[in-house]
C-alpha positions as CSV (number, residue, x, y, z in Angstrom):
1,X,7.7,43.7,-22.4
2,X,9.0,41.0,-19.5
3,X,10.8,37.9,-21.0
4,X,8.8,34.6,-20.8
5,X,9.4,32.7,-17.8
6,X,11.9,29.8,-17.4
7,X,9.2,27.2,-16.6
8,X,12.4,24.7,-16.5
9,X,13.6,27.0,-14.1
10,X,10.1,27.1,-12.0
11,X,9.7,23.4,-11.7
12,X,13.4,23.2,-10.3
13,X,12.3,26.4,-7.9
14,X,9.3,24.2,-6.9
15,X,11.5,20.7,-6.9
16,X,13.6,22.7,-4.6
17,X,10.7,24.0,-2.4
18,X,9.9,19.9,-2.2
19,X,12.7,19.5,-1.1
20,X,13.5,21.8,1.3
21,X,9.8,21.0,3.1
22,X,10.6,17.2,3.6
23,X,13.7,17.5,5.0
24,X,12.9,20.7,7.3
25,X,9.1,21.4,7.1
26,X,8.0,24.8,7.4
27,X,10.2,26.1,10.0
28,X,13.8,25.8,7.4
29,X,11.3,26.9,4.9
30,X,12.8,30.2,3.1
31,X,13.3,30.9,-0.7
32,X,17.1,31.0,0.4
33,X,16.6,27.2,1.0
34,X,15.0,26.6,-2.1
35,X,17.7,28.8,-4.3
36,X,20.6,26.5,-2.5
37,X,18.2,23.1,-2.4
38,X,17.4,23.9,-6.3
39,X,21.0,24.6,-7.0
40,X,20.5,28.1,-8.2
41,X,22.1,31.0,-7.5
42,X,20.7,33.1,-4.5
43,X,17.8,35.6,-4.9
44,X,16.5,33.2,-8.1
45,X,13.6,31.9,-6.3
46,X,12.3,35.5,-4.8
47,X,12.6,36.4,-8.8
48,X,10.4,33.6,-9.5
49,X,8.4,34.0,-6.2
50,X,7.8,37.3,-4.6
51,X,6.3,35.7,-1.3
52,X,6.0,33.1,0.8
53,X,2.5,31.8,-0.2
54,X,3.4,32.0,-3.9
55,X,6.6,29.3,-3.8
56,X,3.8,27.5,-1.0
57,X,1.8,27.3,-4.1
58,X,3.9,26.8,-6.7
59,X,5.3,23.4,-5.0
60,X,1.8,21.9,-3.7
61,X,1.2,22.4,-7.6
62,X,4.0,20.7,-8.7
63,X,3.2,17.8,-6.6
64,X,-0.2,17.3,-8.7
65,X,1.9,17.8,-12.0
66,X,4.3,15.2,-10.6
67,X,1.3,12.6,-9.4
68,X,-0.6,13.2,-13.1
69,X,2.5,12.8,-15.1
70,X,2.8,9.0,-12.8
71,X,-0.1,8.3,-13.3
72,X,-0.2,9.0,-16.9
73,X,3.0,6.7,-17.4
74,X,1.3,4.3,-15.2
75,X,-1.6,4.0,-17.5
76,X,0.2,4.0,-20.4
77,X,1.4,0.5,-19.4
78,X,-1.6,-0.9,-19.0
79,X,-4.3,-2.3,-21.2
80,X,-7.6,-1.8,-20.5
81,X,-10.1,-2.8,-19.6
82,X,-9.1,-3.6,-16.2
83,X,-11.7,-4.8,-13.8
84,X,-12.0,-4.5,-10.0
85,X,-8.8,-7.1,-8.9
86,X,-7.1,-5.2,-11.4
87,X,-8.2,-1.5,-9.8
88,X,-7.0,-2.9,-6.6
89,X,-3.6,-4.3,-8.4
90,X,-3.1,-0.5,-9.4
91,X,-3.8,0.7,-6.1
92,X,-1.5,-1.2,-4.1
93,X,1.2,-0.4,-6.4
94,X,0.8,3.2,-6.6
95,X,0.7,3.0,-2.9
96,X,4.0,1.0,-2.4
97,X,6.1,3.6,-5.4
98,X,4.1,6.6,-3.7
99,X,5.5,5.4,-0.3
100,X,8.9,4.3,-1.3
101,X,10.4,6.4,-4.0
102,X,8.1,9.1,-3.4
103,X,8.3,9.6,0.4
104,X,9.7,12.7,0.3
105,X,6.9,14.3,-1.9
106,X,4.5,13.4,0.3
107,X,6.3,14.5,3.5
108,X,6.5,18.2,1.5
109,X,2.4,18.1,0.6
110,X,1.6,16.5,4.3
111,X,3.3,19.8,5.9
112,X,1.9,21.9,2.9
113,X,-1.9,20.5,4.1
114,X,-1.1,21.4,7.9
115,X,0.4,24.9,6.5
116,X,-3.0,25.1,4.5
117,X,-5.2,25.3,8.0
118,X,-3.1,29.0,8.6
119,X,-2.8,29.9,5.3
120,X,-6.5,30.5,3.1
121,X,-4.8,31.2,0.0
122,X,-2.7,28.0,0.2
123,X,-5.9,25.9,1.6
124,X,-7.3,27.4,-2.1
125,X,-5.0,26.4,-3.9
126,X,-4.9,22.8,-2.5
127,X,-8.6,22.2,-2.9
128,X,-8.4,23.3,-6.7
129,X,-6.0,20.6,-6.8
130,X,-7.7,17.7,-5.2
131,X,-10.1,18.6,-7.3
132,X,-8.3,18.6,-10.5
133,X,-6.8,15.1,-9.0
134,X,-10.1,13.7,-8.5
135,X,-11.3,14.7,-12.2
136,X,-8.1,13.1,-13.9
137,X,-8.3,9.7,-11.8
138,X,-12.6,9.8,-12.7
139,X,-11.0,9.7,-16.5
140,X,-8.1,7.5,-15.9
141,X,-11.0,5.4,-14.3
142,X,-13.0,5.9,-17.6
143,X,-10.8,5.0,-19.8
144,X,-9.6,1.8,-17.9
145,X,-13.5,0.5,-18.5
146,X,-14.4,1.1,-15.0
147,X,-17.7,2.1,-14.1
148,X,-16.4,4.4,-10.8
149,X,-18.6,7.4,-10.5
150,X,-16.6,10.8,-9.7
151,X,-18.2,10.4,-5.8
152,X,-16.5,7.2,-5.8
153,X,-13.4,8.3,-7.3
154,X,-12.9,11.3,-4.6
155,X,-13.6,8.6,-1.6
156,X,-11.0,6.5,-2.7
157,X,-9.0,9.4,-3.2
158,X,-9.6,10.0,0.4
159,X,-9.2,6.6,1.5
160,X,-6.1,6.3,-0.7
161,X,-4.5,9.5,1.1
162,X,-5.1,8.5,4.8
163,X,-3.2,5.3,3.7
164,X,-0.4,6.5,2.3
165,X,0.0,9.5,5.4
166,X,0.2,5.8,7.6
167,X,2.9,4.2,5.3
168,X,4.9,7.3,4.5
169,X,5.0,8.8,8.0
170,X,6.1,5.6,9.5
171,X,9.1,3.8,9.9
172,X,11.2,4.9,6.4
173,X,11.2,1.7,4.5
174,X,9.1,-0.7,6.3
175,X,6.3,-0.5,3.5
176,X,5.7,-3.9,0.9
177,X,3.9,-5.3,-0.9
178,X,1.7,-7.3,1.3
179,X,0.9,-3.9,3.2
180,X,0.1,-1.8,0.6
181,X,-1.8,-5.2,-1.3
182,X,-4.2,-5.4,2.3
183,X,-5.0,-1.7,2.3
184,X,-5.6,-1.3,-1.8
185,X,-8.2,-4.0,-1.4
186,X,-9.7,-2.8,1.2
187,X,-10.0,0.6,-0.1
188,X,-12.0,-0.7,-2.8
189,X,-14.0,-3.3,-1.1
190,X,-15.7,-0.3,0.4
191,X,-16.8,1.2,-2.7
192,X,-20.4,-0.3,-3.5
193,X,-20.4,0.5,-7.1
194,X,-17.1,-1.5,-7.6
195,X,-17.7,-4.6,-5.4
């Protein structure tokens, strides 16, 4: 019988992957760079991993188990009901955090996406998570009191994600508040069953 896995040791592996994709893309991509980038010693990740695609995977999944775990703290903070100025509030925060403190996440899923166009087992595994993302923000929606249909939940999600490709593949720290404030509301504006 195998041992249990280290899912601590996973979720550095896949922090590592994260890692190693923003700051090389797919080309310094190896799971040599994710043992050193991780911290771990060599050969870990192809223990974890035994190809390619499978680390691939494993960090576009942790990069929707990062996002959910945000946005769960997020709505933990707040107390619903919210209505639309407030939606739009959330937005443009989420946006400004996702593009500022998060800009290397995002740089790692962006080349992930691209990757995905080569790669049909990747491309799978990213549309089982924008669909998982898209049915957690229609409940965070839910529970906030908001009346946003799961249709309109995965156009903002669209809408949301062309935004923050703009702000995060620009000019590192030229995103504020203003920015992000302009785009969140028109985001929503666009969404009938919300204006």
């Amino acid at each position: 019988m195998a041992p249990p896995p280290n899912l601590a040791r996973r979720r550095a592996l896949a922090d590592g992957a994260l890692r190693v994709l923003a700051a090389s893309g797919l080309h310094g991509f190896s799971h040599r760079a994710v043992d050193a980038a991780a911290e771990l010693p060599a050969g870990t990740a192809s223990n974890y991993f035994a190809s390619r695609d499978a680390l691939l995977s494993a960090a576009a999944e942790r990069v929707l188990e990062l996002h959910e775990e945000d946005m769960a703290a997020a709505h933990g903070l707040i107390a619903g009901p919210i209505d639309r100025e407030g939606l739009i509030g959330l937005m443009a925060m989420s946006l400004e955090f996702s593009a500022k403190l998060h800009r290397d996440r995002y740089l790692a899923i962006y080349e992930l996406t691209l990757e995905a166009v080569r790669r049909p087992p990747l491309q799978r595994t990213l549309d089982t998570m924008r669909d998982a993302a898209v049915d957690f923000t229609h409940a965070q929606h839910q529970a906030l009191g908001l009346g946003t249909s799961r249709e309109d939940v995965a156009t903002l999600i669209t809408l949301f994600g062309g935004a923050l490709f703009t702000l995060v593949t620009g000019q590192a720290g030229a995103v504020d508040a203003a920015t992000a404030g302009a785009l969140a509301r028109t985001m929503v504006a666009g969404i009938g069953s919300l204006g």
